[in-house]
C-alpha distance (Angstrom), angle and dihedral (degrees) to the residues before:
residue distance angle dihedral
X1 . . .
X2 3.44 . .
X3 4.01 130.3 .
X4 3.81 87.3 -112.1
X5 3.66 96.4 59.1
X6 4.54 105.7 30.9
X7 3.89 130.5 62.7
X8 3.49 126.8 -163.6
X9 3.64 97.4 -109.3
X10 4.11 98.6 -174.8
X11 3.72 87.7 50.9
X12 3.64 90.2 47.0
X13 3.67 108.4 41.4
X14 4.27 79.5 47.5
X15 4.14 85.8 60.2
X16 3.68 93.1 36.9
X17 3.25 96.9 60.7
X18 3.30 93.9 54.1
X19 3.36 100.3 56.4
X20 4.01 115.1 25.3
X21 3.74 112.3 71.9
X22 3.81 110.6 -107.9
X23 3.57 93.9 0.5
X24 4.02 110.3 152.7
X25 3.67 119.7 -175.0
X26 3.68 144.1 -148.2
X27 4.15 84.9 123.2
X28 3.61 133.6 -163.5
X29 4.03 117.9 -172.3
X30 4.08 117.1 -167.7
X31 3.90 107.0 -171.9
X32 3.79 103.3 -122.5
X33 4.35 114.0 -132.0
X34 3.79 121.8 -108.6
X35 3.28 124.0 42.4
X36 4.06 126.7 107.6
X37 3.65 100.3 -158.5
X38 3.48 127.2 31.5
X39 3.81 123.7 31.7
X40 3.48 105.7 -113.3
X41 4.16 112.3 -159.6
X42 4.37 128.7 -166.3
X43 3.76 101.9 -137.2
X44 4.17 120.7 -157.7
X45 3.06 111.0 -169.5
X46 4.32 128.7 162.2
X47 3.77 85.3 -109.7
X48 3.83 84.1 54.2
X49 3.71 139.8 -112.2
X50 4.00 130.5 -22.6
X51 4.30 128.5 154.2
X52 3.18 117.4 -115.1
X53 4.19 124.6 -141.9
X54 3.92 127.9 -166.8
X55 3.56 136.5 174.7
X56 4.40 103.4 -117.0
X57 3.49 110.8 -107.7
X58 3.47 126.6 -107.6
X59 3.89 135.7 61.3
X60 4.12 103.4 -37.4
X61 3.27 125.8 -165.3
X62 3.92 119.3 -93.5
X63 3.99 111.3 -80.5
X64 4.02 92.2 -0.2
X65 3.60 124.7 118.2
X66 4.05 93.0 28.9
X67 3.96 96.2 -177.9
X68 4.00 84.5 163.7
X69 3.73 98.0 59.9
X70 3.49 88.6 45.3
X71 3.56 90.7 60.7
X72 3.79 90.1 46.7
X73 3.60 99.6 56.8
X74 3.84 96.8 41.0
X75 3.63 87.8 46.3
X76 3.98 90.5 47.6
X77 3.96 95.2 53.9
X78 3.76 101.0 56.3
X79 3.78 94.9 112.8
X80 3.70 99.3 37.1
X81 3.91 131.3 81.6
X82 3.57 100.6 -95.4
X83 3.92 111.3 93.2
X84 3.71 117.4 -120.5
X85 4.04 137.1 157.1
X86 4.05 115.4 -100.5
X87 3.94 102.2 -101.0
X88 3.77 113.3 -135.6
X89 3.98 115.5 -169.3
X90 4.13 134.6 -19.8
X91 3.44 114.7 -138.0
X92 3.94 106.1 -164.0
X93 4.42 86.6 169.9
X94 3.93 97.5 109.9
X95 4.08 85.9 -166.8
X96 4.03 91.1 70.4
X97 3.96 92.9 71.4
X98 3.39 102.1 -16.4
X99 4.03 100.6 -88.6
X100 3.05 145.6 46.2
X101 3.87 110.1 -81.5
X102 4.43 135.0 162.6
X103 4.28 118.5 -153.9
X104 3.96 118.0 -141.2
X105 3.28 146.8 174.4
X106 3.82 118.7 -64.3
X107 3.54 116.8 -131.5
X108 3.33 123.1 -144.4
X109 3.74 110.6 -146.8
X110 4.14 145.0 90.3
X111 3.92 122.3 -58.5
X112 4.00 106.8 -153.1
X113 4.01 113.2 -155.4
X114 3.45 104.6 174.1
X115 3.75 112.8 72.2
X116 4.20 87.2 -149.5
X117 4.54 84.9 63.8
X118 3.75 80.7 -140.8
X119 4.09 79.2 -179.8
X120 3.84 93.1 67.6
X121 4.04 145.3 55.8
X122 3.70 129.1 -105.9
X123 3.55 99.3 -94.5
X124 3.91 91.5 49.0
X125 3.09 92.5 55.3
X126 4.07 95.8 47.2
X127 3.90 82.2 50.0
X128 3.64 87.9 54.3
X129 3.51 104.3 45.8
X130 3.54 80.1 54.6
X131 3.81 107.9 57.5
X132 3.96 84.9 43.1
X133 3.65 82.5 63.5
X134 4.05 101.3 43.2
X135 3.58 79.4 45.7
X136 3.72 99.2 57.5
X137 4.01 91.0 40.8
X138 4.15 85.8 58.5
X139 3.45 96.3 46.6
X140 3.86 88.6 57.0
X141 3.64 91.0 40.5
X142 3.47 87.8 59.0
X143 4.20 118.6 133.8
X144 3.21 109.8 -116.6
X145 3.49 95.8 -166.5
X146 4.06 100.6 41.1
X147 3.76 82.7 58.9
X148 3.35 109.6 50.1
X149 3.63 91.6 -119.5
X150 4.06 104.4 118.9
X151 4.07 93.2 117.9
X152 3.70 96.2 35.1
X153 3.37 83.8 115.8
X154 4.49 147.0 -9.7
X155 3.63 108.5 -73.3
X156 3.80 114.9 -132.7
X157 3.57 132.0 9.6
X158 3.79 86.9 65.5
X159 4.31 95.6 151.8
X160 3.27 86.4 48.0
X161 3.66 105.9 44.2
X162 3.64 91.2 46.9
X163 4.01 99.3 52.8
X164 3.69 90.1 52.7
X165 3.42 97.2 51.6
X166 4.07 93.0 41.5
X167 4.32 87.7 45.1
X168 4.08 82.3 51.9
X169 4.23 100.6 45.4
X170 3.93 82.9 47.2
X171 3.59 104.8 46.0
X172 4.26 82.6 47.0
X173 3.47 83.7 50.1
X174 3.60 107.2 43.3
X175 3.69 125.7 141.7
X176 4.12 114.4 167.8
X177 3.73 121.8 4.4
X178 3.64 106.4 -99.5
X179 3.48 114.5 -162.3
X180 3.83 100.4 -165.6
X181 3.85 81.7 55.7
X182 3.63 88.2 60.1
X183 3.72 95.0 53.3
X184 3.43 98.8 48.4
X185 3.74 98.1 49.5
X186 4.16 84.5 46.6
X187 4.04 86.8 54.2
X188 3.89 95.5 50.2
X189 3.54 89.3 49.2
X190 3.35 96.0 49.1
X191 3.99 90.7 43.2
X192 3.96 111.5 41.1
X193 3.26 111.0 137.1
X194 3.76 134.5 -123.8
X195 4.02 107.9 -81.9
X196 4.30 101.2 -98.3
X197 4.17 86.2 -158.9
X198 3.93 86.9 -120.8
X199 3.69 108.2 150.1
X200 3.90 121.3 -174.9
X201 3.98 137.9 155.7
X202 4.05 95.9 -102.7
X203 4.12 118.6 -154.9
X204 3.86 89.4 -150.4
X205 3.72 102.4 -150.7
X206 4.09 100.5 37.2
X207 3.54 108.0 167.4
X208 4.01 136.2 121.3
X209 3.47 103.0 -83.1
X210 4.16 91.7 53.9
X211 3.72 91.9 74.3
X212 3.65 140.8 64.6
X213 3.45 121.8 -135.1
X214 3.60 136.5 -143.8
X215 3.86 113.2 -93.8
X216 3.57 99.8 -117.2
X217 4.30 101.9 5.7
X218 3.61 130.2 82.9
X219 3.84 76.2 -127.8
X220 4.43 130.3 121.4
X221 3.24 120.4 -125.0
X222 3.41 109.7 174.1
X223 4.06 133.5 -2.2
X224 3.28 108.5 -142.1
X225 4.19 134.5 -176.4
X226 4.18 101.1 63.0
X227 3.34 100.8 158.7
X228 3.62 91.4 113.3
X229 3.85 96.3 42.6
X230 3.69 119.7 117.7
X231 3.88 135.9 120.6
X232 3.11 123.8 -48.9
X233 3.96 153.2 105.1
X234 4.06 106.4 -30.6
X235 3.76 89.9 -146.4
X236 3.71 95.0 68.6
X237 4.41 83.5 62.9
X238 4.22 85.3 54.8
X239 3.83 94.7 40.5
X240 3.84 85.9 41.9
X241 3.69 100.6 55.4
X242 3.99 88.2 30.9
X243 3.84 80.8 60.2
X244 3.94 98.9 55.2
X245 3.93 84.7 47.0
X246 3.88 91.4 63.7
X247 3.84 95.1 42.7
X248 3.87 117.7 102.2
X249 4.15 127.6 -81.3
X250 4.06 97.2 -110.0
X251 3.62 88.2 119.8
X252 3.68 135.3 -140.2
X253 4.08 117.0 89.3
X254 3.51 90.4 -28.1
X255 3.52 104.8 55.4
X256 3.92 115.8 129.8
X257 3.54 128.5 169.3
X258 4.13 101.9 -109.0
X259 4.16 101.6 157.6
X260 3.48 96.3 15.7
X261 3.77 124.4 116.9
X262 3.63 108.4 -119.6
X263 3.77 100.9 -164.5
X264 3.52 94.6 40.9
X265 3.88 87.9 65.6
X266 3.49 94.4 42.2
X267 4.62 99.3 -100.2
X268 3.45 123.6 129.9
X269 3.70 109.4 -115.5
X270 3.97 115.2 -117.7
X271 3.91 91.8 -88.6
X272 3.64 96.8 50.5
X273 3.48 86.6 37.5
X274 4.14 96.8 53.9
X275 4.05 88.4 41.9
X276 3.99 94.5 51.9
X277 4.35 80.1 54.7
X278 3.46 91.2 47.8
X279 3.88 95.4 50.5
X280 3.54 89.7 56.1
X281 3.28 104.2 51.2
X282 4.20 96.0 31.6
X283 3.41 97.0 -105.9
X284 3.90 119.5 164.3
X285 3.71 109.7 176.5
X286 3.84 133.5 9.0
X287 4.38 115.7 -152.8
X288 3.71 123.3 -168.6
X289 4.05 95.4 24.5
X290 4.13 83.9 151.1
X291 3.92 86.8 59.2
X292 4.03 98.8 46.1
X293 4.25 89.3 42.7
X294 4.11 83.8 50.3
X295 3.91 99.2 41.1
X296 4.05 81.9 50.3
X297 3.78 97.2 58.8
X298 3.84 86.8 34.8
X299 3.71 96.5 55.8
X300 4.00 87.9 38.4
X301 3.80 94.5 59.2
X302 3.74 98.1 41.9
X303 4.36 78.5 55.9
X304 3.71 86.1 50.0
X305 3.73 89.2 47.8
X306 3.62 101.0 55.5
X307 4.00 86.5 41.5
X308 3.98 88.4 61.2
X309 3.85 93.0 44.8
X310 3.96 91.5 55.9
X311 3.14 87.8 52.9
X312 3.60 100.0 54.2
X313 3.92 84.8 41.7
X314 4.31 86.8 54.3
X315 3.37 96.7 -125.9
X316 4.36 105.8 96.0
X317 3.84 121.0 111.5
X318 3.62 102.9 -126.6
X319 3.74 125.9 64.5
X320 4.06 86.8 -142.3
X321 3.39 92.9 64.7
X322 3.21 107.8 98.9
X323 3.86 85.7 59.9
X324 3.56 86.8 57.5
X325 3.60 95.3 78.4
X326 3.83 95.0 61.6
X327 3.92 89.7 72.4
X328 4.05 92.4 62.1
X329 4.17 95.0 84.3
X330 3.97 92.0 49.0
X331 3.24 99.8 43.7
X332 3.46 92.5 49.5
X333 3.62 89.8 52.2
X334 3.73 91.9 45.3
X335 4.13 81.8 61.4
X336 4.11 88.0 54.1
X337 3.71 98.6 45.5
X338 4.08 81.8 51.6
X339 4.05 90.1 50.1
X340 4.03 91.1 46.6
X341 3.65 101.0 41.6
X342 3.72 104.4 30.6
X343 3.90 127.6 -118.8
């Protein structure tokens, strides 16, 4: 088994103990599927169960794989509206299990991969569709100050930031020259838009399969997956997930519902979708929609791109990785037919 996918569960439960109130070892930890980034673990333990989250192994790129500001925000949003697991401890000592990792709570509840919910009715999945969206308006109407989260991020400049630092992880990442790549990072450039000043906590990779549902109600109870979270503009969240929703039905983590008919299964289509956000958070107008659908598949392909390259370095958490960088050229292309034919 490799380094990616054991712990050393004496040495572990030994530090755990230590440090987590209550916590009563002998441990076992079963890596849980899905997942790209961050090795996610199930820990039993006497005391009973927690998850488990690690940085990979191996050299990482600079800022990637920030398991400590995960912890942070999580940690930060207990008392707030947004639904997230009670953190536990932060271990930042890479000698324990060779990276640095943080133990929560483990949630007991349903994980939905298929952005269709084949496994529910109509009106669940109307209901669902729904809290996603109340969801997403709390997390943006998050208080900044009440939470401790003021220089979780630069304000301002948030477009802009972002694309260089997406343009930089790719081109360190880069595998093939993909010329529809090219384009689209030439078009963004050419077409960021003037900072607005709006300033939000941002989840980063908001979509279905980042939050765990209640067992039996169309109800969250906890977003998961904030590595990516930091401060920025709250409409790259809505064009994010709005993004995954137009992407193809192959399944897995990037399933979207391209061909399917929304109100026939009981979701909002992207329009009603965008307006019931906008209600919420008293919203009149949105500009530049093209540009935040565009950034989304950008950013989401330069992810996919430094997915594929850890895998050809040995070092990524999922054995589907690999596969992962075959989606980089069409989404990229998705982006461009977007820019030519309007959203």
């Amino acid at each position: 088994m490799s380094q990616v996918d054991s712990l050393d569960t004496e040495h572990l439960a030994a530090y755990l103990e230590a440090h987590v109130d209550g916590f009563q070892g002998p441990l076992t930890a079963t890596k849980f599927d899905g997942g790209q980034s961050n090795p996610t673990f199930h820990l039993r333990a006497a005391s009973g169960e927690y998850v488990l989250r690690r940085q990979p192994p191996g050299k990482l790129l600079k800022s990637a794989h920030a398991v400590d500001r995960e912890f942070r925000v999580m940690n930060a949003l207990r008392d707030t509206a947004v639904p997230v697991p009670r953190m536990y401890h932060l271990c930042e000592d890479r000698d324990v299990i060779g990276s640095m990792f943080y133990v929560m709570e483990f949630c007991q509840g349903r994980i939905f991969w298929d952005a269709a919910i084949p496994e529910v009715d109509n009106d669940a999945r109307t209901a669902m569709y729904t809290e996603m969206n109340r969801v997403l308006a709390a997390l943006h109407d998050v208080d900044l100050e009440a939470t401790g989260l003021t220089d979780y991020g630069k304000p301002g400049s948030y477009f802009e930031r972002q694309l260089g630092r997406w343009s930089k992880q790719y081109r360190a990442s880069e595998i093939n020259h993909i010329p529809a790549m090219e384009d689209l990072m030439a078009w963004l450039e050419e077409h960021l838009p003037a900072d607005d000043g709006q300033v939000s906590l941002v989840h980063g990779d908001y979509r279905l399969d980042n939050m765990m549902w209640h067992p039996e109600e169309p109800r969250v109870i906890a977003v998961l997956d904030w590595e990516l979270s930091t401060l920025g503009h709250p409409l790259a969240d809505l064009a994010y997930q709005c993004m995954q929703l137009r992407m193809p039905q192959e399944g897995g983590n990037l399933s979207g519902l391209r061909g399917k008919d929304r109100p026939a299964l009981g979701i909002p289509t992207e329009k009603e979708y965008v307006a019931m956000y906008c209600e919420r958070r008293g919203i009149d107008h949105i500009d530049h929609w093209e540009f935040y659908l565009a950034f989304s598949f950008f950013r989401l392909a330069a992810i996919a791109q430094g997915v594929a390259k850890r895998a050809q370095d040995g070092n990524a958490s999922s054995k589907k990785a690999a596969a992962v960088g075959q989606v980089v050229e069409p989404l990229a292309q998705m982006a461009m037919q977007i820019v030519r034919e309007g959203a």
